[in-house]
C-alpha positions in Angstrom: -27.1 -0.4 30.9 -23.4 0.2 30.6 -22.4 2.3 27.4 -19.5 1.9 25.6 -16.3 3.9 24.9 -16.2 6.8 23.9 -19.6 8.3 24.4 -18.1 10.9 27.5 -16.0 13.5 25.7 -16.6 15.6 23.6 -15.2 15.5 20.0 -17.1 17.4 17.8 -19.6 20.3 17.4 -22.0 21.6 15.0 -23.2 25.3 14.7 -26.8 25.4 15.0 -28.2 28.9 13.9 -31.0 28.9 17.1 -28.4 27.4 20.0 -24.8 28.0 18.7 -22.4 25.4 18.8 -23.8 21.7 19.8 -21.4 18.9 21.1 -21.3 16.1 20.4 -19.8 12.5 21.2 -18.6 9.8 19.2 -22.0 7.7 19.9 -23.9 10.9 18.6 -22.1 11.9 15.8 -22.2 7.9 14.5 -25.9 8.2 14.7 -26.3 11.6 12.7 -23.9 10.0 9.9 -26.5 7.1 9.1 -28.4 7.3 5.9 -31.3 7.1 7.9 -30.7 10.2 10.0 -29.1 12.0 6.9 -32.7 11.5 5.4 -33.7 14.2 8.0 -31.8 17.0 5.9 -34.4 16.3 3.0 -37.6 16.6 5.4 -38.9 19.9 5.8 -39.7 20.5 9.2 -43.0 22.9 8.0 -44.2 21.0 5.0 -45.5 23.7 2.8 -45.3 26.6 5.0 -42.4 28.2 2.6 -45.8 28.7 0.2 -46.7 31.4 3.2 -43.3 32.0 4.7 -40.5 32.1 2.4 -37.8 31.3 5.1 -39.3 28.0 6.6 -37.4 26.0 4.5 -35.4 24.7 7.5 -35.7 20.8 8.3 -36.1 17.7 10.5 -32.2 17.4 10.6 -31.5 20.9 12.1 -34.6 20.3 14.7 -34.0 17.1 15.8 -30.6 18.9 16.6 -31.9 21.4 18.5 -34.3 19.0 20.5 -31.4 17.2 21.0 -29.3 20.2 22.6 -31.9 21.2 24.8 -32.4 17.5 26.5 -28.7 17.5 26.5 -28.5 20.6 28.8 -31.8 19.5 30.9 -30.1 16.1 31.4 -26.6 17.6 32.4 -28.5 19.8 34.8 -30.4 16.9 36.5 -27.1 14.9 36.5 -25.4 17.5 38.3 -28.2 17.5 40.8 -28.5 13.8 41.6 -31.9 13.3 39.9 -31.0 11.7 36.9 -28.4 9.0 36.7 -25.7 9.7 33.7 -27.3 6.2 31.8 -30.8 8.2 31.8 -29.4 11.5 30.8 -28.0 9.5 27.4 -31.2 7.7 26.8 -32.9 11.2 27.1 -30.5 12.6 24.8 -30.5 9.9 22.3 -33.9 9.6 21.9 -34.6 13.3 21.8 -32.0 13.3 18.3 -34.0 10.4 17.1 -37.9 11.5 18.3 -38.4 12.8 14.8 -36.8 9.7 12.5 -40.0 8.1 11.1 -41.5 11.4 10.3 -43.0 11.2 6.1 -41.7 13.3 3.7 -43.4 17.0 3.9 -43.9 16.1 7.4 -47.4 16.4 8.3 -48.7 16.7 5.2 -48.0 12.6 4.0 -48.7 11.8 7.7 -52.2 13.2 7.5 -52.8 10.5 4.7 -51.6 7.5 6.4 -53.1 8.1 9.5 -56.8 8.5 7.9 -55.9 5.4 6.0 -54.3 3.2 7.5 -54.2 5.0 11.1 -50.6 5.3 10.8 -48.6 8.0 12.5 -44.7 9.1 12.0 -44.3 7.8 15.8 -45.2 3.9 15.1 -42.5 4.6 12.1 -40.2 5.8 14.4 -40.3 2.8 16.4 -40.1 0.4 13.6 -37.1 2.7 12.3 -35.2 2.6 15.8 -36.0 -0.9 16.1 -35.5 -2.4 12.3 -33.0 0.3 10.4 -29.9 -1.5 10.0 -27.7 1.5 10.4 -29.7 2.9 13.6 -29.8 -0.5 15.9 -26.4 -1.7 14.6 -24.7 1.9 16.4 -27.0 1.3 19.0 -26.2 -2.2 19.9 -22.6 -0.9 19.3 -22.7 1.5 22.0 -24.3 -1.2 24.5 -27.6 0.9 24.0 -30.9 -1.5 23.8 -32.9 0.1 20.9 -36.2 -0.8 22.3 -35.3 1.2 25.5 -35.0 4.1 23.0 -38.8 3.7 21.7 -40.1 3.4 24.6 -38.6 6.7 26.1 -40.1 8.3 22.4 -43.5 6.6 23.9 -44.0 7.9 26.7 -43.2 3.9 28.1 -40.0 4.2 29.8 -40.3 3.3 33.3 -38.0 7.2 34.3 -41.5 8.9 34.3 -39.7 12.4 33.7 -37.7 10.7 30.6 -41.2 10.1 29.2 -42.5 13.8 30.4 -39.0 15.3 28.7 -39.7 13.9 25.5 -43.7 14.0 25.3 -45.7 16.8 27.5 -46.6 20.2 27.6 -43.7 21.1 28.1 -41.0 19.0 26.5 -37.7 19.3 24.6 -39.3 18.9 21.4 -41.5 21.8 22.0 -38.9 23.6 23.4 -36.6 23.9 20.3 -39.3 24.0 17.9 -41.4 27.0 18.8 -38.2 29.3 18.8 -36.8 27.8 16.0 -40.4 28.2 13.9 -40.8 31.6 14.6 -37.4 32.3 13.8 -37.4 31.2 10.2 -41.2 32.3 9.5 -40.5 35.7 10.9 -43.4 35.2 13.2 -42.6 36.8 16.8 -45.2 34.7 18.9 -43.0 31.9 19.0 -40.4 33.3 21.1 -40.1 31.8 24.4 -37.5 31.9 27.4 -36.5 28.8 26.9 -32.9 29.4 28.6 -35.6 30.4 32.0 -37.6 26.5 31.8 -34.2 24.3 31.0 -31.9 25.9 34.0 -34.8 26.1 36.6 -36.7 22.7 35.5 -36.5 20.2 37.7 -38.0 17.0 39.0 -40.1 16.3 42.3 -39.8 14.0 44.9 -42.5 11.5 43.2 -40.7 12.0 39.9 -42.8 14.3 37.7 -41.2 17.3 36.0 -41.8 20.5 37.2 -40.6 24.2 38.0 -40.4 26.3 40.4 -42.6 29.5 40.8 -40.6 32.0 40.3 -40.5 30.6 36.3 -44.0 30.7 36.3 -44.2 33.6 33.7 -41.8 31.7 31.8 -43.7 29.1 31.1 -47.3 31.4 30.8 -45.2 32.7 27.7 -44.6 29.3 26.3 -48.5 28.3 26.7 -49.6 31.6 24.7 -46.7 31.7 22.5 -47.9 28.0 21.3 -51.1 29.1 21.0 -50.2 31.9 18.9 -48.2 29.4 16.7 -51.2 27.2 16.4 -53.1 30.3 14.7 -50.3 32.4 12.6 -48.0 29.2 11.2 -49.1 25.2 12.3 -53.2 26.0 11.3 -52.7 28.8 8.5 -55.6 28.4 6.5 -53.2 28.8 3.3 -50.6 26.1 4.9 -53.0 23.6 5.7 -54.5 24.1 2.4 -51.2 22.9 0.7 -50.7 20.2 3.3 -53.9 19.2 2.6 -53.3 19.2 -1.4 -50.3 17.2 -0.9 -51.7 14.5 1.0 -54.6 14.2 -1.8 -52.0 14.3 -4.4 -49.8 11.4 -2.7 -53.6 9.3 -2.1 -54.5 9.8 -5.8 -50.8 8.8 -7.1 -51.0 5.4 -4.7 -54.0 4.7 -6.2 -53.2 5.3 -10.2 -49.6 4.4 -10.0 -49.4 1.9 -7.1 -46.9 -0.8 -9.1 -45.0 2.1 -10.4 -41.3 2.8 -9.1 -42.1 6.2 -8.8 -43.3 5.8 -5.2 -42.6 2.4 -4.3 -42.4 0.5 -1.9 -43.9 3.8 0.4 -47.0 3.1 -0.8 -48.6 1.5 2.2 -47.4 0.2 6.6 -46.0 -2.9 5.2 -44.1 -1.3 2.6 -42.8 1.5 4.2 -42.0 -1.0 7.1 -39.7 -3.3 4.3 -38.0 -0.6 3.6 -36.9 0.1 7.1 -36.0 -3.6 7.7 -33.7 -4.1 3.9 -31.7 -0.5 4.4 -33.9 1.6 2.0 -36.0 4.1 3.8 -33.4 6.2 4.0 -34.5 7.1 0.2 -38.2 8.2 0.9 -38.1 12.2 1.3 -39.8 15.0 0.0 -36.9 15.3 -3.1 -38.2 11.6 -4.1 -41.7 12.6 -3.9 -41.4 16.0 -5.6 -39.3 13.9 -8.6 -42.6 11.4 -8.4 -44.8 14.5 -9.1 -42.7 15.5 -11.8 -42.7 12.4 -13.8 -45.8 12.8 -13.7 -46.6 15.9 -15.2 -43.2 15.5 -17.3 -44.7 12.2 -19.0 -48.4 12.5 -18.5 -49.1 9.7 -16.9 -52.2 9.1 -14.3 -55.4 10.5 -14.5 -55.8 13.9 -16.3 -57.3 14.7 -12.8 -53.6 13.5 -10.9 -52.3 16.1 -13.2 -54.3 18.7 -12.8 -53.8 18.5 -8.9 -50.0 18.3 -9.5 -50.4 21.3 -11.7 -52.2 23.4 -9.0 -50.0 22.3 -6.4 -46.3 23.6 -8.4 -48.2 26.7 -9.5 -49.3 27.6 -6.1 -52.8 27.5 -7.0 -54.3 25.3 -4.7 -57.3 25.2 -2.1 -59.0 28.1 -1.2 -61.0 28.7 1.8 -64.8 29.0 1.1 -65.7 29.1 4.8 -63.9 28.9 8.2 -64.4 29.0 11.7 -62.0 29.0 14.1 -62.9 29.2 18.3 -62.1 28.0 21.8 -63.8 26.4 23.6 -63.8 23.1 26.0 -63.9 19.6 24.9 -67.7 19.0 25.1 -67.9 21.5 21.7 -66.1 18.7 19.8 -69.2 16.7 19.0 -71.0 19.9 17.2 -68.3 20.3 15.3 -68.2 16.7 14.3 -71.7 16.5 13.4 -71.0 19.8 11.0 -68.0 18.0 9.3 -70.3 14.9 8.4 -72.8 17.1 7.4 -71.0 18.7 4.7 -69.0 15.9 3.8 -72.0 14.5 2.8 -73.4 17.5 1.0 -70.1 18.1 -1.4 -69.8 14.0 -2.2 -73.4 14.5 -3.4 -72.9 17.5 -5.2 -69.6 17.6 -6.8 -67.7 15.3 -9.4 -65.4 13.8 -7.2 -63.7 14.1 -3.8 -60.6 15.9 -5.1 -62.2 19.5 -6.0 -63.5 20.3 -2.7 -62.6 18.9 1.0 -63.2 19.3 4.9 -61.1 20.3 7.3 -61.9 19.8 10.9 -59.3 19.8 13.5 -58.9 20.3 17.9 -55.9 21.5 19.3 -55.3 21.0 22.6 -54.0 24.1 24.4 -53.3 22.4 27.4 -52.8 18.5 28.1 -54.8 16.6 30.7 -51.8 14.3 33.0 -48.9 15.8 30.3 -49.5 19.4 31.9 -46.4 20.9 33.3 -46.7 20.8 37.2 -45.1 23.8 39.4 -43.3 23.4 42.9 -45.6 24.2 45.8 -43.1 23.1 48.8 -41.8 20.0 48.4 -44.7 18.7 46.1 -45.3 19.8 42.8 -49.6 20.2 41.5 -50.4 20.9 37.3 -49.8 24.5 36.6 -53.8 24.7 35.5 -54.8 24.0 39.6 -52.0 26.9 40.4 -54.1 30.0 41.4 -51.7 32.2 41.3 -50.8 31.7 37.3 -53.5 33.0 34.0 -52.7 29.4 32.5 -55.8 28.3 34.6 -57.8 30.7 32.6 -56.9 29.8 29.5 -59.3 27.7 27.1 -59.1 23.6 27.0 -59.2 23.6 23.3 -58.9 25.5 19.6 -60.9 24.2 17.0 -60.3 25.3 13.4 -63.0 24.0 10.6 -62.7 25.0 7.4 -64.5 24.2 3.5 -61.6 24.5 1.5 -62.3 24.1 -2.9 -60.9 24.5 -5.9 -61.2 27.7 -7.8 -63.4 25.8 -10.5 -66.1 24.9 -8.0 -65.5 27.9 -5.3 -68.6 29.5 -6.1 -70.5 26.4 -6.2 -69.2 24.9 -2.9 -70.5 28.1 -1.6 -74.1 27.9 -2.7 -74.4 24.6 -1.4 -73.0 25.6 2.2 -75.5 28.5 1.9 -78.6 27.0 0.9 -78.2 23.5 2.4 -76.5 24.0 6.3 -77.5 27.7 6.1 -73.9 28.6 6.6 -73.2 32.4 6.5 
C-alpha cells in the first residue's frame, strides 16, 4: 500500500481535555471533516448515563479521538523499533479514529434493540459505513488507502495479528482511552489507569502477539480491576441500564406504530440503515434526530397512548425501577442457571401483566478477562497470557460478572414483586 501526499507532517492539532493536544495529518483531519464522522459529535459516548452522572455528556467524536491518539503513539513506538512498518502504523491509526463510526444514536442503548432483532451490532455498521459512505471511501481511496483493509483491522481480520489485538483485546486502544476518559467525566475514580505505563512499554513478540514486559505488570493489574470497577459503578448501573433499556423499548415501540413516518425513517431496520449509508444520509441519524422523533410525538400525540406514556417517563426521568437484582462472579459454567432464571420470569411477567412494555428482564455476562484476546506478558523472548503468569493476581481473578435484574414500572412495581415472590420464590 503506498499512501498519498501529504499524510507525514503534521498540520494541525486538536486539544483533547484527557490527552492534550492531538496531531493530526492532512489524511486525518479530511476524515474527521466528513458528515459522517461529524455525526460522532451528536453520539453520546454513555447513552443515558448523564441521568446518573451529570458530566458524561461527552461523545463518540471526542473518544474516537482519544482512541485514535493512543494507537497513534503505540504505532510511532513500534515504528521506531522496527516492529511495525510505517503503512501498518497508519492503518492502525485510521482505523482506531474510525472503530466507533457505525455506533446508533445513544450508543448502546439503540444497539441493544437491533441486535435482539435483527442481530445487528454497531461493528457490521461500521463496516458497511467504511465500506459504502460516500464521504469515508472517497478520502480513503484518495489517500491510496483500500477501505476494506480498514474493516478488517476493526474485525479483528487483518492479516498484522497485533493490528487486530491493538484495536480488539483486553487490552486495546479503545479500552485504553475510554476507561480514563469515563471516569473522568462521571467523577468515578476506578477508572483511572496508567495508561502512559502500557503504551511506552507495550510491545510485540517474536510470533507477533502484543504484549508487555514484567516490570508493567501492575500496570496492567490496575487496568483489569479498574474495568471491572467500571463494569459495576458506570457501564451496568442498575439506574443507567434502566434508561438504556427504556430507550431501546421506546425506539422498538415507535418502529412499530410509526414505521412509514419520517420521523425515524429510513433507520428503521439493516436495509434501511444500510441505504442510508450507501445515498450520503446516515450522517443524519443521531441521538438529536431521535430525541426530535420523541418529541413529535408527545408534541402531537401521535402513536399509542402507551408510546406516550413511555416517552413521558423517559423525559421526566421516571423510568424503570429495579424490583430485584443479583449481581455475582463467577465462571462461565454459571451462565446456564442464570439463563434458565431469565426464561422463567420472562414467562411469568408476559402471563401476568398487560403488555411487555411495563415490566422487563435484564440478564447480562461480562467477561472480566478474554479467552485468546488476553494480554500476554514477556517471559524471555516468548511472551504466555497474563492469566498463566504466576507471579501476577490477574490469575485470581473471576472469568465472568453476571448482572440480572427485574426492572418495572412504578404502576406495576408492587405487582412484579408478588409474582417474583410467590411464583420463583425469589427473596
Amino acid at each position: 500500500m503506498e499512501l498519498g501526499e501529504g499524510t507525514e507532517g503534521v498540520i494541525k492539532y486538536i486539544y483533547d481535555e484527557l490527552h492534550g493536544f492531538i496531531p493530526l495529518n492532512e489524511l486525518e483531519i479530511k476524515l474527521i471533516d466528513t458528515p459522517t464522522f461529524q455525526r460522532l459529535r451528536r453520539v453520546k459516548q454513555l447513552a443515558q448515563a448523564w441521568y446518573v452522572y451529570p458530566g458524561a455528556v461527552h461523545t463518540r467524536f471526542s473518544h474516537s479521538l482519544g482512541a485514535f491518539m493512543v494507537a497513534s503513539e503505540i504505532g510511532s513506538k513500534l515504528v521506531r523499533e522496527g516492529l511495525l512498518t510505517s503503512d501498518e502504523a497508519e492503518i492502525l491509526k485510521v482505523s482506531a479514529l474510525l472503530h466507533d463510526i457505525g455506533h446508533t444514536p445513544y450508543s448502546h442503548a439503540l444497539e441493544e434493540f437491533f441486535s435482539r432483532r435483527y442481530g445487528l451490532s454497531h461493528e457490521e455498521i461500521g463496516k458497511w459505513v467504511i465500506e459504502e459512505d460516500p464521504y469515508i471511501t472517497e478520502v480513503l481511496s484518495d489517500y491510496g488507502i483500500d477501505p476494506k483493509e480498514v474493516s478488517a483491522s476493526i474485525q479483528g481480520l487483518h492479516k498484522c495479528v497485533a493490528i487486530n489485538e491493538l484495536l480488539s483485546s483486553d487490552v486495546d486502544v479503545d479500552r485504553l482511552d475510554y476507561l480514563p476518559r469515563d471516569a473522568l467525566h462521571t467523577g468515578v475514580a476506578y477508572g483511572l489507569i496508567d495508561k502512559d505505563r502500557i503504551v511506552h512499554t507495550l510491545t510485540i513478540d517474536e510470533y507477533g502477539y502484543v504484549a508487555i514486559p514484567t516490570k508493567s505488570i501492575q500496570a496492567i493489574e490496575s487496568f483489569y480491576i479498574a474495568r471491572l470497577h467500571m463494569y459495576r459503578a458506570v457501564y451496568y448501573h442498575k439506574t443507567i441500564t434502566a434508561y438504556q433499556i427504556l430507550m431501546s423499548k421506546i425506539y422498538e415501540l415507535m418502529i412499530k406504530e410509526l414505521n412509514t413516518s419520517e420521523l425515524i425513517q429510513p433507520y428503521v431496520s439493516p436495509e434501511g440503515i444500510r441505504e442510508s449509508i450507501r445515498d450520503g444520509t446516515f450522517y443524519l441519524w443521531d441521538d438529536y434526530l431521535v430525541c426530535s422523533a420523541m418529541y413529535d410525538v408527545l408534541r402531537k400525540e401521535i402513536g399509542s397512548e402507551l408510546l406516550r406514556k413511555l416517552i413521558n417517563s423517559y423525559v421526566n426521568r421516571r423510568g424503570y425501577r429495579v424490583v430485584y437484582e443479583a449481581v455475582n462472579f463467577g465462571s462461565w459454567e454459571d451462565n446456564g442457571k442464570y439463563e434458565e432464571l431469565f426464561r422463567e420470569v420472562t414467562e411469568v411477567l408476559s402471563r401476568r401483566l398487560n403488555n411487555e412494555f411495563e415490566a422487563t428482564v435484564f440478564y447480562s455476562f461480562i467477561p472480566i478477562f478474554s479467552g485468546e484476546e488476553v494480554i500476554r506478558v514477556l517471559v524471555g523472548r516468548e511472551s504466555i497470557p497474563i492469566r498463566d503468569y504466576q507471579a501476577s493476581i490477574v490469575k485470581d481473578l473471576p472469568e465472568v460478572m453476571y448482572v440480572f435484574r427485574v426492572y418495572a414500572l412504578d404502576p406495576v412495581r408492587s405487582e412484579v414483586s408478588s409474582l417474583l415472590r410467590s411464583t420463583l420464590s425469589i427473596k
